[in-house]
Backbone as CSV, one residue per row, in Angstrom:
resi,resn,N_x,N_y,N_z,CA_x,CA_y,CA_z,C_x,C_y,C_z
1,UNK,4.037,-4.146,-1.863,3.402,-4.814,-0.750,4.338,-5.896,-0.244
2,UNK,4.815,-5.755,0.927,5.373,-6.977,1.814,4.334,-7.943,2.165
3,UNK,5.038,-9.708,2.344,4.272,-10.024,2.867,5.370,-11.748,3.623
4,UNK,5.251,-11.394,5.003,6.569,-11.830,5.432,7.791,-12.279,4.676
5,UNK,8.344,-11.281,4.317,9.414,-11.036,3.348,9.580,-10.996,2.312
6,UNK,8.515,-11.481,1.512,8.350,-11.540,-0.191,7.825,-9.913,-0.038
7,UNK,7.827,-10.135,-1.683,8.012,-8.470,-1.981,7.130,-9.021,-3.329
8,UNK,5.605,-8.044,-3.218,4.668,-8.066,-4.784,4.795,-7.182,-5.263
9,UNK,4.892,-6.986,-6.474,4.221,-5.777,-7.140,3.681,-5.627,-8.461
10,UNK,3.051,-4.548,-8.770,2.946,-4.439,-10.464,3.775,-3.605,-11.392
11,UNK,3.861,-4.331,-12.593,4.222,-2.883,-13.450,3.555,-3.012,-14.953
12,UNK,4.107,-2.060,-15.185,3.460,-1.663,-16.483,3.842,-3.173,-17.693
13,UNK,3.033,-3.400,-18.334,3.279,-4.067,-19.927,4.018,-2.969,-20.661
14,UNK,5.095,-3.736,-21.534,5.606,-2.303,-22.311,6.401,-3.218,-23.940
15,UNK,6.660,-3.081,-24.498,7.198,-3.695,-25.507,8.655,-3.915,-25.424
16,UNK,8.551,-3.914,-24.383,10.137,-4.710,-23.991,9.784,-6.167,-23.498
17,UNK,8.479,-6.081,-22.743,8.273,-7.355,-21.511,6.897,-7.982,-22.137
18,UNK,6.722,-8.034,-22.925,5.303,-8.042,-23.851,5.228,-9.802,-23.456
19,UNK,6.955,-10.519,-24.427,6.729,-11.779,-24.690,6.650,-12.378,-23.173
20,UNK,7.217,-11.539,-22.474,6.741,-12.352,-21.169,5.963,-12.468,-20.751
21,UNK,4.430,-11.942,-20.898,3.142,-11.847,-20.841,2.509,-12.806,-22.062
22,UNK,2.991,-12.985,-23.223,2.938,-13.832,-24.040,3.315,-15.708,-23.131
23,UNK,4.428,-15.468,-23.031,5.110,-16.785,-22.451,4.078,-17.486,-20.808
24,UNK,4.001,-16.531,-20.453,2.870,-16.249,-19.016,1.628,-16.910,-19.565
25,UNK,1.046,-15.943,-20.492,-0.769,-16.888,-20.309,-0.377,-18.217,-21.366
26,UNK,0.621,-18.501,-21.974,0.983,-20.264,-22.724,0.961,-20.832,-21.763
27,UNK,1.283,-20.557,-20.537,1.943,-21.677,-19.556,0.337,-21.548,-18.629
28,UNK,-0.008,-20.635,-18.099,-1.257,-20.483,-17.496,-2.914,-20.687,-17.693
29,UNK,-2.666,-20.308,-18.655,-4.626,-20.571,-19.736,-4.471,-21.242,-20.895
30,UNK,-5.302,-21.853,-20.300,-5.420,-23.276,-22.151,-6.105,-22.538,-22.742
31,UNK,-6.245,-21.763,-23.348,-6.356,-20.838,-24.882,-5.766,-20.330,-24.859
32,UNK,-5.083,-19.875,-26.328,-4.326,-19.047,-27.408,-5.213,-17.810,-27.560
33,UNK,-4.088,-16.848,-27.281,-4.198,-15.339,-27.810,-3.765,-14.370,-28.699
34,UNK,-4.413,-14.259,-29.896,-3.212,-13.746,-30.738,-2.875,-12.448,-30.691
35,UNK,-2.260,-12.103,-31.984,-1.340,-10.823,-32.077,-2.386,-9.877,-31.459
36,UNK,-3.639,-9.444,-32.207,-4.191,-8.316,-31.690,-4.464,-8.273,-30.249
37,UNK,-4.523,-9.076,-29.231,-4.863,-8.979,-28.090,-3.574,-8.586,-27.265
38,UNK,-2.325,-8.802,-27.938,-1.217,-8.057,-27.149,-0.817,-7.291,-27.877
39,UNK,-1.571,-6.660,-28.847,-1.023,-5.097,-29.512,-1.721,-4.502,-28.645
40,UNK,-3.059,-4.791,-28.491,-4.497,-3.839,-27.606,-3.614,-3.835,-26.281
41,UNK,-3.495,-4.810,-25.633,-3.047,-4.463,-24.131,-1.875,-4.026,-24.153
42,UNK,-1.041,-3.528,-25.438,-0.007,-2.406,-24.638,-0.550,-0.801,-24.891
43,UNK,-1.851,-0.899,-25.291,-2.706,0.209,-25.733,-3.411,0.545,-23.928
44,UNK,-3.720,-0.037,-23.167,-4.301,0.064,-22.405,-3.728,0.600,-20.923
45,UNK,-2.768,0.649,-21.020,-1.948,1.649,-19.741,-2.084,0.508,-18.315
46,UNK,-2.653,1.325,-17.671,-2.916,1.199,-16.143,-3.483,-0.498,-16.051
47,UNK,-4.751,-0.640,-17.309,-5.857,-2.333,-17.070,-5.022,-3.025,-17.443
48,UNK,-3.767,-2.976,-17.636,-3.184,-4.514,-18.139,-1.081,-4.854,-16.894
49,UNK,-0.931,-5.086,-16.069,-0.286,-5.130,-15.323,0.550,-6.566,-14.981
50,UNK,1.921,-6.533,-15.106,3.013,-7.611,-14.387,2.472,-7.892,-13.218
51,UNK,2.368,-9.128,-12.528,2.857,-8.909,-11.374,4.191,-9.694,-11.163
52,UNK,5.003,-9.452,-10.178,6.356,-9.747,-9.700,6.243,-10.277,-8.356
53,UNK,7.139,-11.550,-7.935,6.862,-11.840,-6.825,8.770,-11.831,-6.778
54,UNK,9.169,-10.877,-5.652,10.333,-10.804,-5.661,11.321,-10.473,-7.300
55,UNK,10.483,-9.956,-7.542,11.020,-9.519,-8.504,11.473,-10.231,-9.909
56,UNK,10.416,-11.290,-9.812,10.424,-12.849,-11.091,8.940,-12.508,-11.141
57,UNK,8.542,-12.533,-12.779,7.028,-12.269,-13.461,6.604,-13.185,-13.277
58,UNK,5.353,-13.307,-12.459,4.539,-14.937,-11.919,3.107,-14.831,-12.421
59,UNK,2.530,-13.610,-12.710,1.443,-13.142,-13.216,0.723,-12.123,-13.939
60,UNK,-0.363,-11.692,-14.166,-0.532,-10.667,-14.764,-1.707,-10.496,-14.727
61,UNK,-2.555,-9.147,-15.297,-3.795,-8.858,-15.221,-4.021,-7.968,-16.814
62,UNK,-4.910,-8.366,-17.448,-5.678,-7.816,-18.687,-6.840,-7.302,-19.012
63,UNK,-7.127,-5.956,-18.796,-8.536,-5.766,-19.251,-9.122,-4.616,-19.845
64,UNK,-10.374,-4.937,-20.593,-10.662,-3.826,-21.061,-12.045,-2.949,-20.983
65,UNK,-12.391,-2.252,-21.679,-13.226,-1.258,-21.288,-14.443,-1.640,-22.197
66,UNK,-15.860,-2.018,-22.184,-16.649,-2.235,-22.552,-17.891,-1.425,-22.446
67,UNK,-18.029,-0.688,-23.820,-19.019,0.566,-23.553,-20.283,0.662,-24.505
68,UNK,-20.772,0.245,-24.546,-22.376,0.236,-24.938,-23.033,1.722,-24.589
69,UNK,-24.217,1.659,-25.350,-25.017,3.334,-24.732,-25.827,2.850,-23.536
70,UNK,-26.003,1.290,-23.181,-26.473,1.247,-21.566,-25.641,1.541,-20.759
71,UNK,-24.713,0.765,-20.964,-23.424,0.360,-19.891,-22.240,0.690,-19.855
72,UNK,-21.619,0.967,-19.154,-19.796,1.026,-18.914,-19.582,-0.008,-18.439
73,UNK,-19.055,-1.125,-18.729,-17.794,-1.957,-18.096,-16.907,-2.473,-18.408
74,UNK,-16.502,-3.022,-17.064,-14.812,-3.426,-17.394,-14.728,-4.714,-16.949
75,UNK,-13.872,-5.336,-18.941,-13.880,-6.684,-18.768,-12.205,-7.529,-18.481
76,UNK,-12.468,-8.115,-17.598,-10.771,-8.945,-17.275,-10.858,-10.103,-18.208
77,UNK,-10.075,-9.975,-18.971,-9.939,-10.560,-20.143,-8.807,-11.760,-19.589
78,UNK,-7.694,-11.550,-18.842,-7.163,-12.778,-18.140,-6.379,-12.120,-16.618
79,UNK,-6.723,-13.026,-16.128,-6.422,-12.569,-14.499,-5.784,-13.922,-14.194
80,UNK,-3.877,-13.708,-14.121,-3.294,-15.703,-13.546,-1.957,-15.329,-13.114
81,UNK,-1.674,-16.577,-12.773,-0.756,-16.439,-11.939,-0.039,-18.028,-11.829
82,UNK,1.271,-18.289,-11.663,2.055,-19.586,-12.081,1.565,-20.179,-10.746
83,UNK,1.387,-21.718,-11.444,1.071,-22.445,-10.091,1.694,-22.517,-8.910
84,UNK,3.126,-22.446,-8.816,3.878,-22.829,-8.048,3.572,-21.219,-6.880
85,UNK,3.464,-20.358,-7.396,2.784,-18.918,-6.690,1.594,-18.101,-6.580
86,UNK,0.991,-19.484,-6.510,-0.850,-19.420,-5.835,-0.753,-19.339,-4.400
87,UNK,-1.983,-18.878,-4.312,-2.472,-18.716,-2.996,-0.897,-17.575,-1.974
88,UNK,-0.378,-17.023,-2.564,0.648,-15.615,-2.109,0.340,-14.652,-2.487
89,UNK,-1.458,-14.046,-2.478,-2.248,-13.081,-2.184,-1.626,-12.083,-3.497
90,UNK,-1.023,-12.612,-4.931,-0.842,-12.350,-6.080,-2.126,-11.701,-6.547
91,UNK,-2.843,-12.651,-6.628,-4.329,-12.602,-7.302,-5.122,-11.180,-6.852
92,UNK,-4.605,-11.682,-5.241,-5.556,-10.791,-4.796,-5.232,-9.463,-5.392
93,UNK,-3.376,-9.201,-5.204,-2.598,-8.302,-5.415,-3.518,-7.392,-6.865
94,UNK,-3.912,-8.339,-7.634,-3.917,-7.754,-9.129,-5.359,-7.298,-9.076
95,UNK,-6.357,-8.440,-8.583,-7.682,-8.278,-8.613,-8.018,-6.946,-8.040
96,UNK,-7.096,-6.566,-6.736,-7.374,-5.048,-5.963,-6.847,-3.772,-6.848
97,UNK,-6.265,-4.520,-7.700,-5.593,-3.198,-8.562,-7.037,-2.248,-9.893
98,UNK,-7.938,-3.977,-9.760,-8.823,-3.366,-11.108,-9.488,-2.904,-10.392
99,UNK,-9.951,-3.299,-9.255,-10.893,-2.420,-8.267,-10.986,-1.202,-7.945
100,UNK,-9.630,-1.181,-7.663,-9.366,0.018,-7.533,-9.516,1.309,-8.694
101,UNK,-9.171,1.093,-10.014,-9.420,1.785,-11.051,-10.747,1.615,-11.504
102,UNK,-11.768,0.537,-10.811,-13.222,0.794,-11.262,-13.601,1.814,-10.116
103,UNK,-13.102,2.160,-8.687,-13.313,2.966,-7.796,-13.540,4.019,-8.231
104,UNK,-11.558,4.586,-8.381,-11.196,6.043,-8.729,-12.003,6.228,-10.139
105,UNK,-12.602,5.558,-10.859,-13.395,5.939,-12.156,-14.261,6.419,-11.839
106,UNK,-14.903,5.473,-11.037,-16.648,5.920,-10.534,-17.704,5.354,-11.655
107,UNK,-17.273,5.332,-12.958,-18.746,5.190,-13.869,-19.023,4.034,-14.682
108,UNK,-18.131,2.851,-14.100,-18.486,1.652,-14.205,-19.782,1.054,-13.096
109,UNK,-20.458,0.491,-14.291,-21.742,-0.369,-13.920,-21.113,-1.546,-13.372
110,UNK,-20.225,-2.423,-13.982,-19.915,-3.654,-13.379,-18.681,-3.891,-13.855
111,UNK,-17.861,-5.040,-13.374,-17.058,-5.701,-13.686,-16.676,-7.357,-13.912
112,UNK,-16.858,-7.794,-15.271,-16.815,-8.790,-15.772,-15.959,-10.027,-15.791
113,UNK,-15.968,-11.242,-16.143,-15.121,-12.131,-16.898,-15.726,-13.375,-16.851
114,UNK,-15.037,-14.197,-17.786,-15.583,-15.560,-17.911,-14.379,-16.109,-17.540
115,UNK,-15.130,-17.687,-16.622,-14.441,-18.286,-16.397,-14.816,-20.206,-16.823
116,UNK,-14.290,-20.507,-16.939,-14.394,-22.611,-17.331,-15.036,-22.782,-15.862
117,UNK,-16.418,-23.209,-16.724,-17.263,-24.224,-15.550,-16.317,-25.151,-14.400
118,UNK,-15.622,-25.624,-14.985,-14.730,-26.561,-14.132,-13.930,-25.877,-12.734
119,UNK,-13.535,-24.717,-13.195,-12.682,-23.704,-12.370,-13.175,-23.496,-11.472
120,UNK,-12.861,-24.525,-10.630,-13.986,-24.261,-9.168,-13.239,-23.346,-8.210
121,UNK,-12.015,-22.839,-8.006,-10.522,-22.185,-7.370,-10.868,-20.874,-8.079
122,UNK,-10.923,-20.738,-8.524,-11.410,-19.291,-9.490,-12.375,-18.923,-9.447
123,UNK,-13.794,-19.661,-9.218,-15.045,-19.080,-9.254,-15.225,-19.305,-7.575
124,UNK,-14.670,-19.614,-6.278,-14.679,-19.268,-5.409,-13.650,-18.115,-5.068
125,UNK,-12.803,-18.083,-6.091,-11.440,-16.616,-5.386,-12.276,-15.469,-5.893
126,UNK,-13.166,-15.537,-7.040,-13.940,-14.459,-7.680,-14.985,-14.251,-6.024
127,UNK,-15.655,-14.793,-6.108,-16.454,-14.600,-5.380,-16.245,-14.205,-3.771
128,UNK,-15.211,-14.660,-3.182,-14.325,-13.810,-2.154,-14.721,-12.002,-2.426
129,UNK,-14.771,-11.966,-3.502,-14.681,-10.323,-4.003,-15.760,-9.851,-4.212
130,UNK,-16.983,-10.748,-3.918,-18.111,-9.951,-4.393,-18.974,-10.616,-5.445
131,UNK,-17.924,-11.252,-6.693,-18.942,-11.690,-7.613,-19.382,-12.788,-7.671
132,UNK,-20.294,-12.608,-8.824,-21.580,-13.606,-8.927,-21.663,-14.065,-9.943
133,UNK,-21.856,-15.409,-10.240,-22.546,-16.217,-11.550,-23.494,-15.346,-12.460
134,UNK,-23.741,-14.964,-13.486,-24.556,-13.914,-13.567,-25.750,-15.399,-14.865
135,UNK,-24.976,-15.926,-15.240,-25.512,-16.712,-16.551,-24.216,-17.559,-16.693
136,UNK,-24.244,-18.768,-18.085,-23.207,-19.774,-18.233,-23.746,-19.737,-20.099
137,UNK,-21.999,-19.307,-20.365,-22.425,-19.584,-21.952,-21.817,-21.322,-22.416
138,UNK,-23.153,-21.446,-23.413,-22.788,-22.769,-23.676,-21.799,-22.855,-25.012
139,UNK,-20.785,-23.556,-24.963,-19.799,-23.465,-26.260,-19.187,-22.323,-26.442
140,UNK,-18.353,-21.732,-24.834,-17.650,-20.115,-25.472,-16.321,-20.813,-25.813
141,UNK,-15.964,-21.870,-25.521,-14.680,-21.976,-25.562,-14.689,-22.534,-26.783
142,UNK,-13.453,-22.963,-27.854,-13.266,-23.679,-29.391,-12.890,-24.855,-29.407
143,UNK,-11.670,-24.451,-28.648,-10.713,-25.810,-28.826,-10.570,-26.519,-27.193
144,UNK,-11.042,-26.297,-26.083,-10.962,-26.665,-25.048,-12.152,-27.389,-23.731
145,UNK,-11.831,-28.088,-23.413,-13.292,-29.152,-23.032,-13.073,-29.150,-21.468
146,UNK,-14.156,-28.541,-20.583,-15.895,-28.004,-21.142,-15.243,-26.889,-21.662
147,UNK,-16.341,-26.730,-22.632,-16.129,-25.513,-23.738,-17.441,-24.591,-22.760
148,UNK,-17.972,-24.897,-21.896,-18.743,-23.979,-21.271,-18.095,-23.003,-20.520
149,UNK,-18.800,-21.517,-20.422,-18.140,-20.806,-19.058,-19.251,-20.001,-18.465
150,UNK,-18.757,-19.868,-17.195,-19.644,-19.181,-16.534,-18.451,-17.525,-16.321
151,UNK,-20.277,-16.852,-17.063,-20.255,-15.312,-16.617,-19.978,-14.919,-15.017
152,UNK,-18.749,-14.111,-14.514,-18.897,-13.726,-13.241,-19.106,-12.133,-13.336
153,UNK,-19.649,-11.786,-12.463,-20.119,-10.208,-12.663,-19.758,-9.626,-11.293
154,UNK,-19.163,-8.627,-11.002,-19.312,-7.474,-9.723,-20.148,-6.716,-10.010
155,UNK,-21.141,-6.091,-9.360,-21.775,-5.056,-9.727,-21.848,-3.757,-8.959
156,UNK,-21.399,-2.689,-9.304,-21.134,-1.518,-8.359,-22.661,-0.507,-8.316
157,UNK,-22.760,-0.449,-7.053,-23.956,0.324,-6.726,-23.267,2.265,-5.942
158,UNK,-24.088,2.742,-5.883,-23.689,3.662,-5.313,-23.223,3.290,-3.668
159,UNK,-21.853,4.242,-2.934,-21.724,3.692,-1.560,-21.085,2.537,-1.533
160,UNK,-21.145,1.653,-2.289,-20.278,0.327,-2.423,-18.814,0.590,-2.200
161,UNK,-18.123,-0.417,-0.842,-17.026,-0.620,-1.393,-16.409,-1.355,-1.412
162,UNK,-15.460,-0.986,-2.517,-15.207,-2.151,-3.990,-13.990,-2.729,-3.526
163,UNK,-12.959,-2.479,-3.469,-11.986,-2.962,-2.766,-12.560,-3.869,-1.544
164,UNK,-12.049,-5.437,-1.018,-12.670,-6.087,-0.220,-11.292,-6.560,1.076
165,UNK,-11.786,-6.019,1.760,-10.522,-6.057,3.148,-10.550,-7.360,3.838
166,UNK,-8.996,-7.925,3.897,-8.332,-8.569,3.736,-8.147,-8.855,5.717
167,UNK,-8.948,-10.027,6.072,-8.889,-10.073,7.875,-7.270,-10.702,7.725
168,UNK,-7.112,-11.106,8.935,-5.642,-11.788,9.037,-6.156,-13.369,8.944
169,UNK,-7.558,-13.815,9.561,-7.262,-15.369,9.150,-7.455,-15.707,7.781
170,UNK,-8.045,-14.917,6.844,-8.149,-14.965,5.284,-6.685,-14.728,4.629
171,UNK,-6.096,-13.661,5.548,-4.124,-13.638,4.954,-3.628,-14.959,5.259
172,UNK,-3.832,-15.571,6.273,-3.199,-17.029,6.899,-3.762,-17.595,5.414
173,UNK,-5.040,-17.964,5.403,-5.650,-19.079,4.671,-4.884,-18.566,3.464
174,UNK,-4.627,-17.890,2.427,-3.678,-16.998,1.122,-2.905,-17.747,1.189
175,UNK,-1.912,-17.436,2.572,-0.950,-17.783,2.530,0.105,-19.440,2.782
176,UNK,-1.324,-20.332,2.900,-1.063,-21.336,3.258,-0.743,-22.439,1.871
């Protein structure tokens, strides 16, 4: 994707580029992730994705598949991006990518994540997309204050669509 001259994209996690996804959410999310959560996401193919802005790793996307005998869904376990390359439609870049694979799936009920009460930039970029506060857990977090978060939920109905199109004064506002 161009976007007056920058150049986004994704790629795969692979065990070459792992620690850079390691090095990425240290610098981005105040919680620690350990070993098993980046053994699992090089298990996961397509839900876990680089992004590149010109071709320097600025972000990434993580998620997984949550299957109960009610429900199918899919949870974004971390969705970020370096400060200095916010708001350069990154987010969006990644967020359209899970969408898209809850699309072409078809048999996801919803799509999940928690986010820090505080995260007011995040629980309005979520919601750009559709989702919703669903509930707020008290004490999800351990070591980090508010330790509260609020549940955001998409929920896919039949006919829905999931992917959310992008006007030009919402590209301006991205890009500002």
């Amino acid at each position: 994707m161009r976007s007056r001259g920058q150049h986004i994209e994704l790629g795969d996690v692979t065990p070459h580029n792992i620690k850079q996804l390691k090095r990425l959410n240290q610098v981005v999310f105040p919680v620690s992730y350990n070993d098993k959560f980046y053994k699992d996401v090089l298990e996961v193919g397509e839900l876990a994705k680089l992004a590149y802005y010109n071709d320097i790793v600025v972000g990434a996307v993580c998620c997984r598949v949550d299957q109960t005998e009610e429900s199918r869904r899919l949870y974004i376990m971390t969705l970020g991006c370096l400060a200095p390359y916010r708001r350069l439609r990154i987010g969006t870049v990644m967020l359209n990518h899970v969408l898209k694979i809850c699309e072409e799936d078809g048999n996801f009920d919803n799509v999940f994540l928690h986010v820090q009460i505080n995260n007011e930039g995040a629980i309005r970029f979520y919601q750009k997309f559709g989702f919703e506060i669903i509930e707020t857990k008290k004490h999800y977090y351990k070591r980090i204050e508010p330790a509260d978060a609020h549940v955001l939920q998409k929920t896919f109905g039949r006919g829905d669509t999931i992917e959310r199109p992008i006007n030009s004064q919402e590209q301006q506002e991205d890009m500002s």
